[in-house]
TORZA-25255 format. One line per field, with one value per residue (C-alpha): residue number from 1; x, y, z. Coordinates in nm, 3 decimals, padded with zeros to 5 digits. Each point is the difference from the previous one (the first is absolute). Example, Ala and Ser with C-alpha at 12.3 -4.5 7.8 and 13.67 -1.06 7.14 Angstrom:
! residues 2
n	1,2
east	01.230,00.137
north	-00.450,00.344
up	00.780,-00.066
! end
This chain:
! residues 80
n	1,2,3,4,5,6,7,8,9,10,11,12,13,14,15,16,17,18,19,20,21,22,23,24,25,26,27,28,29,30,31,32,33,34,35,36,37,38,39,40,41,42,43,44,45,46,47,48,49,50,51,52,53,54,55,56,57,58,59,60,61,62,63,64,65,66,67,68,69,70,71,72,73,74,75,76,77,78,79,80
east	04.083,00.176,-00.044,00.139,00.315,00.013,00.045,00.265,00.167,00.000,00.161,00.235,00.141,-00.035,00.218,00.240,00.008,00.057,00.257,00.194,00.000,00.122,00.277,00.080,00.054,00.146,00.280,00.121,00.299,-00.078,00.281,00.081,00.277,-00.034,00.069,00.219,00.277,-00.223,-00.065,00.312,00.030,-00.253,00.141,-00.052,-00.310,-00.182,00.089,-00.177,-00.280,-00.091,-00.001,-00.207,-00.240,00.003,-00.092,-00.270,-00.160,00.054,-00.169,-00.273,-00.023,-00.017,-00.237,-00.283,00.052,-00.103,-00.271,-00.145,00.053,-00.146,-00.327,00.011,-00.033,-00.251,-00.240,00.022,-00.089,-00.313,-00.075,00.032
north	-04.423,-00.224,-00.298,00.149,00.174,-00.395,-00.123,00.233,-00.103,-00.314,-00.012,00.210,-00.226,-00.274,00.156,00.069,-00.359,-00.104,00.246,-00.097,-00.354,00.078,00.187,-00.243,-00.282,00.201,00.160,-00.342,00.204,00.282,00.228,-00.071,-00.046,-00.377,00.003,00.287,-00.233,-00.136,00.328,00.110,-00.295,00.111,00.148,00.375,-00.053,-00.201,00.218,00.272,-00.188,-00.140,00.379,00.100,-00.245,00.115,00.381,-00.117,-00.214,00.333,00.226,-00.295,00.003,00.411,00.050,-00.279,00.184,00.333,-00.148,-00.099,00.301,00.176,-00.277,00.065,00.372,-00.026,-00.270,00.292,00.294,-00.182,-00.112,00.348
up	04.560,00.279,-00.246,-00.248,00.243,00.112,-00.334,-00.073,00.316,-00.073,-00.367,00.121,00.251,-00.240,-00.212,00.248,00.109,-00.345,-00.130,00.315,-00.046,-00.357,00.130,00.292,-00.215,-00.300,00.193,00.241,00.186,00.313,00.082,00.365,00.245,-00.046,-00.372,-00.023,-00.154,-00.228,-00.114,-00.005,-00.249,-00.290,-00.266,-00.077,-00.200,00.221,00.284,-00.226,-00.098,00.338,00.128,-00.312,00.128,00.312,-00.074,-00.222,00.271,00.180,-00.223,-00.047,00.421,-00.017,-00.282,00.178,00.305,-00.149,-00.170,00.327,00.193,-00.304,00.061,00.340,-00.038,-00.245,00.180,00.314,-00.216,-00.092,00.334,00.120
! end
């Protein structure tokens, strides 16, 4: 069973990696105190569509951090 826990493990931070890379290079502008101007700049739809972005990337963040609580709990039921 720890292979197969490891395994698991392992895609899942592989899939992290590369849905965050996806969403690094997708979305190109941070909200920050060092580009607040810049942002203040955007138009009304990009404003909106950069923060759409960012809540997905949040739900994406939230959802494989369940998931590997939910492992976590699992892999110490059946070591128990």
């Amino acid at each position: 069973m720890s292979i197969k826990s490891s395994l698991i493990k392992f895609l899942i931070n592989m899939n992290n990696n590369y849905l965050s890379k996806i969403f690094i290079k997708k979305r190109g502008l941070k909200f920050n105190k060092e580009n607040l101007y810049s942002w203040m700049n955007l138009t009304k739809k990009e404003r909106f569509n950069l923060s759409k972005k960012d809540s997905m990337n949040y739900l994406i963040e939230r959802k494989n951090l369940l998931n590997q609580i939910r492992n976590e709990y699992k892999n110490s039921i059946e070591n128990n």
